[in-house]
N, C-alpha and C positions, 0 to 999 in steps of 0.2 A: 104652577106647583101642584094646586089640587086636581088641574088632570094627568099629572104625571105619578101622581099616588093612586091614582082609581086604575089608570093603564097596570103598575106594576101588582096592586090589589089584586086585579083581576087576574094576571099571569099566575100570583098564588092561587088563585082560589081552581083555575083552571086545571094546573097541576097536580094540585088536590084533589081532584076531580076524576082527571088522567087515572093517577096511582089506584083510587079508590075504586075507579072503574077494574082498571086489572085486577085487583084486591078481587073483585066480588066476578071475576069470569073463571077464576078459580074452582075447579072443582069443589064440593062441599068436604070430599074426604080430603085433601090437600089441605084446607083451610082451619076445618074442624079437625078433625080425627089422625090425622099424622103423626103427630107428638106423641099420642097414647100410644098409638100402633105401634111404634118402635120401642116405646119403651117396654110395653107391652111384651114384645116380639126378642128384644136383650134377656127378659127374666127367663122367659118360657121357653129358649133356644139354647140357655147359658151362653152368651156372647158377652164377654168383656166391653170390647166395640165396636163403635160402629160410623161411618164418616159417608154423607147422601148427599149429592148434589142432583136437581132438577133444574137445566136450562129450557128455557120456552119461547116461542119468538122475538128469540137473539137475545135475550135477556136469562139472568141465572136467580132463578124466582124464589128459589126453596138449596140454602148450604148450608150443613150444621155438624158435627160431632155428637156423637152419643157415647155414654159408660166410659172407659178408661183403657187406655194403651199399656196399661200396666198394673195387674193387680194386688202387686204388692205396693207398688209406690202410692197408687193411685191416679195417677197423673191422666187428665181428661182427654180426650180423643177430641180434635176440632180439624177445621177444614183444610189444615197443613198439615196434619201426620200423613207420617209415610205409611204404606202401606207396599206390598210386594204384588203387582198386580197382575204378573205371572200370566196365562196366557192372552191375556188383552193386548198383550206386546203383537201378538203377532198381525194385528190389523196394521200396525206402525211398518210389520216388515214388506204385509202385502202392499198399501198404499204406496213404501217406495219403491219398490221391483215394479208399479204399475207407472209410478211416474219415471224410471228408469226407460221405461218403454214408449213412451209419447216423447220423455229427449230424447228417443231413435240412438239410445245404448244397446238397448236388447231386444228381445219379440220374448212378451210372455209364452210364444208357442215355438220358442228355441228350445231343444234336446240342451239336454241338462250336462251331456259331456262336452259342449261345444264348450263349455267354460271349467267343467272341474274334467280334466284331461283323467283317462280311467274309472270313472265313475262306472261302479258297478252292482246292480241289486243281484235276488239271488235267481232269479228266471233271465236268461238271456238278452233273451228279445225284448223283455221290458226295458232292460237297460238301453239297449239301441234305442227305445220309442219315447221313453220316460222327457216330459217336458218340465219347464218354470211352473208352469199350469198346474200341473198334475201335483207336483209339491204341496201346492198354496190349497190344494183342493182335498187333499189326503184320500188322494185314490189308486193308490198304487198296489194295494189289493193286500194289505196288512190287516192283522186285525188292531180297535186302538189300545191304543199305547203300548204297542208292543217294544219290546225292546229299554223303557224308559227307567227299569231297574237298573239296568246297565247302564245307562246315560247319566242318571239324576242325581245331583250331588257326586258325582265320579271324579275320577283324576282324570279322565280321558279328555285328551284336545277335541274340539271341532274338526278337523282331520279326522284323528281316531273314528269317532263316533259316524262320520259320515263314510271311511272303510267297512266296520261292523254292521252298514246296512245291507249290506251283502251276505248277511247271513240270519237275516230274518226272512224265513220263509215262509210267503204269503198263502194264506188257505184262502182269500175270496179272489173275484178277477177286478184283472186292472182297468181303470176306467170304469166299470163298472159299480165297484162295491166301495163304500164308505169308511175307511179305519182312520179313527183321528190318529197323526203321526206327527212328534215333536220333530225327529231325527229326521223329516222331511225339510222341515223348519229351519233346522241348520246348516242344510244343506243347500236353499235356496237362498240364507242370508249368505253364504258365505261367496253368490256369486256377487254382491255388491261390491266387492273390492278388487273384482275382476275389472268390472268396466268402469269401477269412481275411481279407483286407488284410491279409499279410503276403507278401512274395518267396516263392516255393520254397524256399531256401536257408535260410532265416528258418523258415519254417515245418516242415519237414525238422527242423531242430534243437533248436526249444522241444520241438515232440509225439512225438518220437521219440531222437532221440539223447541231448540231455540227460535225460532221465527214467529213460534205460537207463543212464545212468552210464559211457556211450561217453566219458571224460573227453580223450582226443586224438582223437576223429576229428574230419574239420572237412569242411563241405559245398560247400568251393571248394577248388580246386586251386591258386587264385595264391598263388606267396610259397612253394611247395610248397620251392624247394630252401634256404628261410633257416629251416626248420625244424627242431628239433634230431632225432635220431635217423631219418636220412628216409634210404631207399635210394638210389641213380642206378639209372639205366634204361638196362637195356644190350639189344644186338641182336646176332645173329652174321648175319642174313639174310643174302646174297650174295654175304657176305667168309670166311664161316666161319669168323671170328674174334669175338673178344668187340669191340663198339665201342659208346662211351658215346655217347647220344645226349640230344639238349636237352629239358629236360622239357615235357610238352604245359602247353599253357594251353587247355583246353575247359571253361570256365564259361560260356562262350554257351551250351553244349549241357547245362549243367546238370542238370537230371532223369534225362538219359540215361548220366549219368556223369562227374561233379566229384568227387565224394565221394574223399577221403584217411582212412586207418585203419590200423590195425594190429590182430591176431590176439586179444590181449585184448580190446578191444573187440567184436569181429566176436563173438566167443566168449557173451559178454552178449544181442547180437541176433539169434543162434541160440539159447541156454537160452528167449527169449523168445519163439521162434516152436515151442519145444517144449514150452510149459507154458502152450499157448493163450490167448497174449498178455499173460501175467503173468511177473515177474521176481522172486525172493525175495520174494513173496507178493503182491507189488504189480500190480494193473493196470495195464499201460501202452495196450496195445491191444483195442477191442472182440474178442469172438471170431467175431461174423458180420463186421467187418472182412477177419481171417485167411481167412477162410472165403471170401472173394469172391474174394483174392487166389490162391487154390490152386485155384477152379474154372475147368477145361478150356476155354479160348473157340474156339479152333482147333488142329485135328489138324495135328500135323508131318509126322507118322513112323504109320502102321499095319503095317510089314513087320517081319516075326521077324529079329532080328539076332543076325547069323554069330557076331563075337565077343562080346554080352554078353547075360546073359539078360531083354531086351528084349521088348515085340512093341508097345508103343504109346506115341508120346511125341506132347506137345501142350504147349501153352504158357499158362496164368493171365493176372497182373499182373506183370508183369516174373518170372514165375518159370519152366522147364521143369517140366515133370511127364512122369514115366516111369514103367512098373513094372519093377521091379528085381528077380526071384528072389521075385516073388507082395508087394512092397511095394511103396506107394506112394512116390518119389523126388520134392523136390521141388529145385530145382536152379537155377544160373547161374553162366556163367564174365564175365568182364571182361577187355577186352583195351585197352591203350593205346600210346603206343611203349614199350618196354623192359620193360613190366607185363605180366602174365597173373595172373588172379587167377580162384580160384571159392569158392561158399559154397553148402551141402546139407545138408539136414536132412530127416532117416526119421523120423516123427512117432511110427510106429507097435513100434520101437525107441527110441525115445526118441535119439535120435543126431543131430548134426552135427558136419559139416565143414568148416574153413576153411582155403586154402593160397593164400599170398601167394607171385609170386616176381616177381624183377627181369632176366629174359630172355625177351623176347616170341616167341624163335624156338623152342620145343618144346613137347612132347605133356605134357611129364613129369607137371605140376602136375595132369593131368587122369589121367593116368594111376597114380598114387597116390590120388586119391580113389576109382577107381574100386577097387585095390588093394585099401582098409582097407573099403571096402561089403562087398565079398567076405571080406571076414573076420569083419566083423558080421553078415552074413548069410546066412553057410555056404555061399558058393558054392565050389567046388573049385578050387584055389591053381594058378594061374599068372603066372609074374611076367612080367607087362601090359609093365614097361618094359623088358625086356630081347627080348620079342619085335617090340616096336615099333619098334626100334632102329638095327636094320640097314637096315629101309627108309628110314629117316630120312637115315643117314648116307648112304646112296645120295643121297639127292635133294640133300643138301647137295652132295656129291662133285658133283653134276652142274651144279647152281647155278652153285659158284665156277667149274669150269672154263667153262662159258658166258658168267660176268661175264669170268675171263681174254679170252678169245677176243675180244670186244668191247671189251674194251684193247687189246690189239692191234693190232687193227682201224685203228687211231688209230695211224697213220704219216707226219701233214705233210702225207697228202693235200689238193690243196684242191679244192673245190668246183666247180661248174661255172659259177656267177654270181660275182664278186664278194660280200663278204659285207655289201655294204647292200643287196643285192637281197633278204637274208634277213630286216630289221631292220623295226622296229613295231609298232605296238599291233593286238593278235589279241584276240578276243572269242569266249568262251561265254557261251550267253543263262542261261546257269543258272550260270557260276564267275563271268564279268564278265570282266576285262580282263588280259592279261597283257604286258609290255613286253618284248619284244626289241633286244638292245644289239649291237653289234659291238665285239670287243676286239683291235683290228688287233693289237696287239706278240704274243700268245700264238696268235692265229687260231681264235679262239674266238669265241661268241656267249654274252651273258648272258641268262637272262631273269627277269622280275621277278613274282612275282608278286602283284597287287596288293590280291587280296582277300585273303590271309595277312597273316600277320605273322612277318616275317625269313626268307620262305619263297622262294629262290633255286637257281639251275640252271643247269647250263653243256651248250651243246652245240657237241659238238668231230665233223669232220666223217671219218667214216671208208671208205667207198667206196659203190661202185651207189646212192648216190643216197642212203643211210644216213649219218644223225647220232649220237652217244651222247650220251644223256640224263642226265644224273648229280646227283641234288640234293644241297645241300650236308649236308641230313640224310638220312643213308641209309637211314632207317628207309620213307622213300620210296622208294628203290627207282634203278634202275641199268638202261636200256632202249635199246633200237635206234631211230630214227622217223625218218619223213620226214615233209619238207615236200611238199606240193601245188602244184607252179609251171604259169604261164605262161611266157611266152618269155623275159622279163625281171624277174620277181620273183614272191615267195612267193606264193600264195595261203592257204595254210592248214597246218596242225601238229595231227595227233595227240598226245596228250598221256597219257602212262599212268601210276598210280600201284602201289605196292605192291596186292596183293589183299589184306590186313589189314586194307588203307582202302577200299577202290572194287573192283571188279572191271572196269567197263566203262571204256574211252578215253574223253577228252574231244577232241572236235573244236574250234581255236581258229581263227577266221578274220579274216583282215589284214581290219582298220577301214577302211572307205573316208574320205578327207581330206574334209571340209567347205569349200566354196571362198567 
C-alpha cells in the first residue's frame, strides 16, 4: 500500500513538474505582461472587446475574453462569443478547393469557365486563361477591393455578383499585380457545388468545420444578432466615439467571408493546421491539401521592412505568408463593419494565433499578434501599440475635426436650382440604380439605394456648389460631393464610400426618361 502511494505521489508530483515546466518556457511577456497589455491596448484603442486564443505545441496555452460584447448591457466577452470573422473564411474556402483537387475533383489550374459555363471578365483573353488559382491568388489584375461597394451588404445573388465582374475593368496586369478581390472569392466557392453537389456553405461545414469539432461556428452570417452569446459591432470612424452599427448580411459573398466563430473554436483550426491536417490524432485534412494552400502564388512585398523583421511577403490560398525573424508566418486578418479579426500560425514553432475584436477602427488586434510573435520568437521587445498610438490619435483628432467642419458647413443654405432639379434615378453600369428624393419640409435630398438592402443617405446642401453626404450607417462614411449640372438640372453624382469598402468613387448619372 505504502508503495502504491509513493508510485501515485510521485505521478503528482511529476506532473507538477510537467505543467510547471511549460509554465516557465513561456515567454516572460506571455506570462508577465499580457493581461496588462490588452487591457492596456482595450482603453487606448477604445475597444469594447476582445476574445485571444494562443495554441502551442498542440496544446491551447493562453484563451480568455476581455471588455464587453455589449456596451450597454455590459455582458463580458469570453471564449465562446461570436464574433464575424469575415475574411479568415477564406482560408476555409481555399483549404477546400485544395482538397477538392487531391480527390481528383478538380485541378487548381482548371480555367474557371470549365465550371461556371460563360464566365466572363472584362479583358477577353483573361477570361479564356483565368484559372481556380488565379482566383484564390487575387491576381486578375483588379485593383483591391474593387467592386465591393456593389457587392457588400447588396441584394445581388452570387450569380449576379459573379456577371458584374465583367465590368470591373482592370488597371494592373494579370498574373502579374496584386488586387485583393472578394468577387474572386465567390466565384471560386461557387465552383464547389459543381463537382460536391453540395452549396459552399454546406460543404465548408460537413468537411471541415464539423469534423474539427468547431461546435458554434456557422458558415452564414444571417440570424447572426438572434444568436446567444454574439458580440455588436461597433466603429468610432469619424465620430471618434464608439457607435453601434447594423450587422452585415454578406452571404452573397460567402466564400470570401460569412463565416461567424469564436476563439475556442478558431483555436481547434489552428492545432489542425499545426499538426499537418490532423486534430487529436484524427485526419481531417490531406497534407498535400495544406500544402497547396501555403505555396507562394504571387509576391506582395519583396522590400525589408523598417518596423518589422520582414523582407518578403506573398500570398497562397486565402493565406499571407511572410518571413518573420528567419520563420515562415502564415497569416490573415478579416475586416467587416465593427469586426477586425486575424488568425496565424508558425508551423515551425508550432504556434498560433487568434484575435477577435468588435471595433473595426484600430491597429491594436494586429498589433498584439505581432507583439506575442516577438515573444515566441525572440525578437527584441517593443511595445508595437503604444508607439502606434499617437499617430493614430492624430489622425482620428484630424478626422473628427473635418467631419465637424462639414457640419457646419450646413447652414440653411440653399442651392442654386430648386431641389427637383436635383431628383431621380442616377445609374452605374456596375452598382445599378440609385433614387434621389426631395424632402422639401427639412431641405434635404434622400437617396435610395437600390441595389442594397436598407442602405439610405441624405444630402443636405452646404455651400460652392458642395452637398454632405451622410449614410444612415456610418460605417460608410461622411463626405463632401457635388453634383454635375447643366443649366437646369443634375446630370450626375459622385459617390464615395468608406476606404474599408472601395477606395475609388462611383460616378451615378441621371437616367434619361423613355418617351
Amino acid at each position: 500500500m505504502k508503495i502504491f502511494l509513493a508510485i501515485v505521489v510521485a505521478g503528482f508530483l511529476l506532473l507538477a513538474n510537467s505543467t510547471q515546466a511549460q509554465q516557465n518556457t513561456s515567454p516572460s511577456f506571455i506570462s508577465d505582461s499580457l493581461e496588462n497589455y490588452i487591457q492596456q491596448g482595450l482603453k487606448d484603442w477604445n475597444i469594447p472587446g476582445l476574445a485571444i486564443a494562443i495554441v502551442k505545441d498542440g496544446q491551447t496555452v493562453f484563451m480568455k475574453g476581455y471588455g464587453v460584447r455589449d456596451i450597454e448591457t455590459k455582458e463580458p466577452v469570453n471564449e465562446n462569443t461570436l464574433f464575424m470573422i469575415a475574411s479568415n473564411t477564406k482560408l476555409f474556402t481555399g483549404t477546400s478547393l485544395a482538397q477538392l483537387q487531391v480527390n481528383k475533383k478538380l485541378s487548381l489550374d482548371d480555367k474557371v469557365s470549365k465550371y461556371i459555363k460563360g464566365y466572363t471578365l472584362y479583358d477577353k483573353n483573361v477570361s479564356e486563361l483565368v484559372t481556380i488559382r488565379d482566383l484564390l491568388s487575387h491576381r486578375i489584375g483588379t485593383k483591391t477591393f474593387q467592386g465591393d461597394f456593389t457587392f457588400w451588404n447588396s441584394k445581388l445573388s452570387r450569380a449576379e455578383i459573379i456577371k458584374r465582374m465583367q465590368l470591373l475593368k482592370p488597371s494592373q496586369q494579370f498574373r502579374q499585380s496584386y488586387g485583393y478581390c472578394n468577387s474572386c472569392y465567390v466565384t471560386a466557392g461557387e465552383i464547389i457545388p459543381v463537382v460536391s453537389g453540395k452549396p459552399w456553405e454546406v460543404y465548408v461545414y460537413d468537411s471541415l468545420i464539423l469534423p474539427l469539432g468547431m461546435t458554434n461556428t456557422h458558415t452564414l452570417s444571417q440570424g447572426i444578432e438572434q444568436r446567444r452569446n454574439v458580440s455588436k459591432p461597433y466603429t468610432t470612424v469619424y465620430t471618434n466615439q464608439l457607435n453601434v452599427l447594423p450587422y452585415d448580411n454578406i452571404d452573397n459573398l460567402g466564400a470570401a467571408g460569412s463565416i461567424v466563430s469564436n476563439v475556442k473554436d478558431l483555436s481547434r483550426w489552428l492545432m489542425m493546421q499545426l499538426d499537418s491536417g490532423r486534430l487529436e490524432g484524427k485526419r481531417i485534412v490531406s497534407w498535400p491539401a495544406l500544402q497547396a494552400t501555403r505555396d507562394m502564388n504571387i509576391v506582395t512585398n519583396s522590400r525589408k521592412s523598417l518596423n518589422y523583421p520582414t523582407h518578403f511577403r506573398g500570398y497562397g490560398l486565402g493565406l499571407d505568408i511572410v518571413d518573420y525573424s528567419g520563420r515562415q508566418v502564415y497569416s490573415h486578418t478579416g475586416g467587416a463593419f465593427g469586426f477586425v479579426t486575424n488568425t496565424c500560425f508558425v508551423p515551425e514553432e508550432k504556434l498560433g494565433i487568434t484575435i477577435l475584436t468588435n471595433n473595426d477602427n484600430q491597429s491594436f488586434f494586429e498589433l498584439l499578434r505581432y507583439q506575442i510573435l516577438d515573444a515566441y520568437l525572440g525578437v527584441a521587445y517593443t511595445n508595437r501599440s503604444k508607439r502606434s498610438l499617437p499617430a493614430f490619435n492624430r489622425e482620428m483628432q484630424e478626422t473628427a475635426k473635418a467631419t465637424k467642419e462639414l457640419k457646419d458647413r450646413v447652414k440653411g443654405n440653399n442651392p442654386t436650382l430648386a431641389l427637383d432639379a436635383y431628383t431621380g434615378t442616377f445609374s452605374n453600369e456596375i452598382y445599378g440604380d440609385i433614387v434621389i428624393t426631395k424632402d422639401a419640409a427639412s431641405n434635404k435630398l434622400n437617396i435610395d439605394f437600390k441595389s442594397h438592402n436598407k442602405l439610405k443617405a441624405t444630402l443636405e446642401y452646404m455651400d460652392k456648389n458642395e452637398w454632405l453626404l451622410t449614410y444612415n450607417n456610418i460605417g460608410y462614411g461622411l463626405f463632401a460631393t457635388t453634383f454635375k449640372m447643366d443649366k437646369t438640372k443634375a446630370q450626375s453624382l459622385e459617390i464615395r464610400v468608406n476606404e474599408f469598402l472601395e477606395y475609388d468613387p462611383y460616378t451615378f448619372t441621371k437616367s434619361v426618361a423613355v418617351k
